[in-house]
Kinemage of the C-alpha trace (Angstrom):
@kinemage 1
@onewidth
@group {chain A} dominant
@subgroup {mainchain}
@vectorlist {calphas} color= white
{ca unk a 1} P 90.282 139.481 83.777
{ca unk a 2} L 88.186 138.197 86.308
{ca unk a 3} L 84.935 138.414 87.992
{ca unk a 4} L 86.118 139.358 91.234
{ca unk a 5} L 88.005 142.252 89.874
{ca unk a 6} L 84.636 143.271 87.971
{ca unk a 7} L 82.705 143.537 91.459
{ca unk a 8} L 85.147 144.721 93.405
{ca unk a 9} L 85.434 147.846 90.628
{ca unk a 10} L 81.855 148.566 90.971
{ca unk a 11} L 81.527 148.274 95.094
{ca unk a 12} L 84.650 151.128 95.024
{ca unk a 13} L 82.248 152.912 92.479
{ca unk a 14} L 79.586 152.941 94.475
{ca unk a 15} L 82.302 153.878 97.315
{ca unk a 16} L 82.821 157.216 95.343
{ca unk a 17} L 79.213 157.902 95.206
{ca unk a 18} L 79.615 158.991 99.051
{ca unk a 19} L 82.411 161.459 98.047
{ca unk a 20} L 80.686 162.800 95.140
{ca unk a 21} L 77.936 163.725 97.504
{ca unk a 22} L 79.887 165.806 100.560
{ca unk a 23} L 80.830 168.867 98.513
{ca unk a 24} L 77.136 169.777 97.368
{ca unk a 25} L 75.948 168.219 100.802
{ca unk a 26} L 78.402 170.754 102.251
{ca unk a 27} L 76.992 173.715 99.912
{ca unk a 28} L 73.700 172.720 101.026
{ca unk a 29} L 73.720 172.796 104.630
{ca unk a 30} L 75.716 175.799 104.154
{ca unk a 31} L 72.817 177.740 102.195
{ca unk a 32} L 70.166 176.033 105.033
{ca unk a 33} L 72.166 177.715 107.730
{ca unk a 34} L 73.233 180.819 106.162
{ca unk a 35} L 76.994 179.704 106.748
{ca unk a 36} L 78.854 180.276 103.886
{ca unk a 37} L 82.247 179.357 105.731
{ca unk a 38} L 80.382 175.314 105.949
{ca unk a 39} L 81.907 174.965 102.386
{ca unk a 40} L 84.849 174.893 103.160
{ca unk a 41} L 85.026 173.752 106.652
{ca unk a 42} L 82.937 170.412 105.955
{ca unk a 43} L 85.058 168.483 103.310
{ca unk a 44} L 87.939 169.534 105.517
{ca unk a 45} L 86.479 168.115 108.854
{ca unk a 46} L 85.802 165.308 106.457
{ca unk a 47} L 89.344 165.009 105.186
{ca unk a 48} L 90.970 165.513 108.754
{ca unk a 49} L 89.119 162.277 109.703
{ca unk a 50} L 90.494 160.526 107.140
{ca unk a 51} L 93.354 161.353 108.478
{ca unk a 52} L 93.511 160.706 111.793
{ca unk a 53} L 91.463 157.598 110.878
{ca unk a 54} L 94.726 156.314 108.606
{ca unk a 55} L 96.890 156.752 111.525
{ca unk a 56} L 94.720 154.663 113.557
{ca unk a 57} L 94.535 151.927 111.156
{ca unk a 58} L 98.232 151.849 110.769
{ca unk a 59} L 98.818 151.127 114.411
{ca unk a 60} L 96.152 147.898 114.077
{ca unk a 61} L 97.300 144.649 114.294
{ca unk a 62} L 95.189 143.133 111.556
{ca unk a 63} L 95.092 139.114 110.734
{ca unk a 64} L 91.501 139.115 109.044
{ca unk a 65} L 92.163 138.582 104.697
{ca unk a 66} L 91.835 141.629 102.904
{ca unk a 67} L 88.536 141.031 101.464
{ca unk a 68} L 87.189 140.519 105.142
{ca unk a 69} L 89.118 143.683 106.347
{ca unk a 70} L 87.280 145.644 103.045
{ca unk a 71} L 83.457 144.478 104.083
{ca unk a 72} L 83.992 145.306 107.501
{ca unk a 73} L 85.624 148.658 106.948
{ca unk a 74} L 83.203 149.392 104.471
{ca unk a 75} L 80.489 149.145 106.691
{ca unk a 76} L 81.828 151.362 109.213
{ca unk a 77} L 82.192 153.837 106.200
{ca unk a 78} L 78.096 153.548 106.185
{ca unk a 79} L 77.329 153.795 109.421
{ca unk a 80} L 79.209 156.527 109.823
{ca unk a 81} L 76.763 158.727 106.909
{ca unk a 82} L 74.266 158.178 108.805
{ca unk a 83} L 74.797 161.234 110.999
{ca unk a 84} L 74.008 163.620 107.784
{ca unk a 85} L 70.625 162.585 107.988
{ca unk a 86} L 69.522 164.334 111.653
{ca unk a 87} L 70.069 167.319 109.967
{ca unk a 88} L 72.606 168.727 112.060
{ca unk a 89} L 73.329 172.175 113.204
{ca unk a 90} L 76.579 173.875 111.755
{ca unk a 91} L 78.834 172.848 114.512
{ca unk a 92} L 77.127 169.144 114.841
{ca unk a 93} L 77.840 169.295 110.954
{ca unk a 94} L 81.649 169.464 111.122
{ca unk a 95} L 81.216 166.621 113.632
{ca unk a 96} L 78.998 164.788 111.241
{ca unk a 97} L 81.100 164.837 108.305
{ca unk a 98} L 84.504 163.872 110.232
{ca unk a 99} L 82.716 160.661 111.231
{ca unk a 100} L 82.523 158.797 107.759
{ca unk a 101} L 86.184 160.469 107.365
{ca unk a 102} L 87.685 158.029 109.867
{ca unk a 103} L 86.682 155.406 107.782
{ca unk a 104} L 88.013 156.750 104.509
{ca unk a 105} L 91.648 155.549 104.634
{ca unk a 106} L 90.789 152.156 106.102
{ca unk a 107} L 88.493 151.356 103.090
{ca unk a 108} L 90.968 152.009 100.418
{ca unk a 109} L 94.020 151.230 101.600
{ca unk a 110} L 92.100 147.741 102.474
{ca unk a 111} L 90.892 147.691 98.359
{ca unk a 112} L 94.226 147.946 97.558
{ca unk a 113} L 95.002 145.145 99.500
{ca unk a 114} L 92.414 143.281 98.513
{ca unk a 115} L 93.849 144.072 94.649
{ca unk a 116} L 97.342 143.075 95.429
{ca unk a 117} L 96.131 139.402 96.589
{ca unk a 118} L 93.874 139.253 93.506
{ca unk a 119} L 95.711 140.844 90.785
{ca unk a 120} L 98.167 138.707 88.199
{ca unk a 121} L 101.470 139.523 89.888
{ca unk a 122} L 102.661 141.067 86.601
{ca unk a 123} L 99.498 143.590 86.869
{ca unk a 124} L 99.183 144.831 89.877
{ca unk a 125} L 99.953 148.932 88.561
{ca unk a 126} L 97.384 148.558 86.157
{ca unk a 127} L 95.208 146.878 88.797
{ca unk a 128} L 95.614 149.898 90.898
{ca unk a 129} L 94.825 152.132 88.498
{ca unk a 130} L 91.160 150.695 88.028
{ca unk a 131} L 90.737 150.884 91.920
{ca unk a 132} L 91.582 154.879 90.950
{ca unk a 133} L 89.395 155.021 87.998
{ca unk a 134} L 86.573 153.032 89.503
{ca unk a 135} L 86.722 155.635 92.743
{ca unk a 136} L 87.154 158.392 90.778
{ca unk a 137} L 84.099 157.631 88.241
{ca unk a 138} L 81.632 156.774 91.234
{ca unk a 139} L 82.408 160.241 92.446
{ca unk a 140} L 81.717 162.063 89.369
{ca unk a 141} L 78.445 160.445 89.113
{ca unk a 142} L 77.847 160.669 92.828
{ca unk a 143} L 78.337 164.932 92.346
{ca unk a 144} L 76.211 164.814 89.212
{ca unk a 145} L 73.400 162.934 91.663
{ca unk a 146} L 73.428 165.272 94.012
{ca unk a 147} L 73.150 168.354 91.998
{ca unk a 148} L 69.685 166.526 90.905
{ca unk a 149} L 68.635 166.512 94.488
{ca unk a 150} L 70.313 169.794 95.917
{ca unk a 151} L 66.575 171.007 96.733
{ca unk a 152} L 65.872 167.972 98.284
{ca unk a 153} L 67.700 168.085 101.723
{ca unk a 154} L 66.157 164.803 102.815
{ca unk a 155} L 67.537 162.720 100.036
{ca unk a 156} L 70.499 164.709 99.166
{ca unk a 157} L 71.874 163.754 102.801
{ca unk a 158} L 70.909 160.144 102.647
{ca unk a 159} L 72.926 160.054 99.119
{ca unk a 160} L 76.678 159.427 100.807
{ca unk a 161} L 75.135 156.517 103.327
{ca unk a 162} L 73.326 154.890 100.084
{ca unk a 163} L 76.484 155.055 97.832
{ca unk a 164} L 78.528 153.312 101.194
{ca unk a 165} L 75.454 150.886 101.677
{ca unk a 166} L 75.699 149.737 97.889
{ca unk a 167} L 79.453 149.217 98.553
{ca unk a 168} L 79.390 147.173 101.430
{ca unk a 169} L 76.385 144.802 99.590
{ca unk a 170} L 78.811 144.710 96.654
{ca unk a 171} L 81.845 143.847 99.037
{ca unk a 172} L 80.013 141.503 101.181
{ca unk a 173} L 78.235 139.197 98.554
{ca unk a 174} L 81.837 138.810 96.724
{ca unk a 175} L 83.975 138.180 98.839
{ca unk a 176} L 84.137 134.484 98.041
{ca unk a 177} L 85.518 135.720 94.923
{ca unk a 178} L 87.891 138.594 96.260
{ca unk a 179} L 89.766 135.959 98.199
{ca unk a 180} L 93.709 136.025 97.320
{ca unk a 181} L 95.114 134.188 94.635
{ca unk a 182} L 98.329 134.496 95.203
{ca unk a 183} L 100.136 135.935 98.285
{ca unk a 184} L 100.442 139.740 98.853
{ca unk a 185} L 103.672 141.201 98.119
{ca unk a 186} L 104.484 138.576 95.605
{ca unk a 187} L 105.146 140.977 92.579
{ca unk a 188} L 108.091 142.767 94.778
{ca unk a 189} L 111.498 141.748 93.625
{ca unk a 190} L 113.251 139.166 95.077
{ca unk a 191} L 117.093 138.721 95.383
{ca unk a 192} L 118.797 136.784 93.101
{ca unk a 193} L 120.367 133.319 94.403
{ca unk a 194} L 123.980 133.127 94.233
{ca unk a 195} L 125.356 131.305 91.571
{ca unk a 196} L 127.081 128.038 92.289
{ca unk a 197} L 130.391 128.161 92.222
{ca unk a 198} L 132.297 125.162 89.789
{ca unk a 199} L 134.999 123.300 90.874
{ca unk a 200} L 137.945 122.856 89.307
């Protein structure tokens, strides 16, 4: 329905890019090092950031708008990839992969934000569901990607910080556009006002 929307779709894409990449990132590193038990232990490190990195964001006071909160959060998310590509050891890799974790939570629980200031108040579940669909579909791409360069090492690690990097452009050069339209919240019911009361 609107432009903003459109982008905003195709930055979280590019946002599941990164995820797509970890689990055959994770096989990878755990054929390099003869570490089967990296399979697992990776996308969990990875996941247990995300965690803890929720709780954090929780406690934050936060005044920025949503669409500022998304770029910024989103670029964390990027610079925190970056550690894949110094080809870490297996215990530097559990490190490694908990570091873009942190960032996980913030970015989409800031793109949901960003959808409930955007989104027609009567369409804010559907919006939502895009923000899934749009995640989810950058991730299957971003797993068929890196099965293409699973003998590559080199790129195959760089894959997650150029998914995040595409993101953040995406989030960054719209947000004129991802500004809210209406206030957040606004589709939640309201109470009725009493009815006045006739006189007699």
């Amino acid at each position: 329905m609107s432009g903003g929307m459109v982008l905003l779709c195709m930055g979280l894409a590019a946002l599941g890019v990164s995820l797509g990449g970890l689990g055959v990132w994770a096989a990878a590193i755990a054929e390099t090092n003869q570490a089967a038990w990296l399979t697992g232990v990776l996308p969990a490190a990875f996941s247990t950031g995300s965690f803890l990195g929720g709780l954090l964001f929780a406690r934050l006071a936060r005044r920025a708008a949503p669409a500022t909160q998304l770029s910024c959060t989103s670029a964390l998310f990027t610079v925190g990839w970056l550690a894949l590509l110094t080809q870490p050891s297996p215990h530097a890799a559990i490190v490694a992969a908990a570091l873009p974790g942190l960032f996980l939570t913030m970015v989409i629980t800031c793109g949901f934000e960003t959808i409930d200031a955007l989104a027609p108040a009567s369409r804010t579940t559907e919006a939502y569901s895009w923000l899934i669909l749009a995640v989810g579909t950058g991730q299957a791409a971003g797993t068929v990607l890196a099965g293409t360069l699973a003998d590559h090492i080199l790129g195959l690690s760089a894959l997650p910080a150029a998914g995040a990097a595409i993101a953040t452009t995406v989030f960054a050069l719209s947000r004129p556009l991802l500004g809210p339209r209406r206030q957040p919240g606004r589709h939640r019911r309201t109470s009725t006002p009493p009815r006045p009361r006739h006189r007699r």
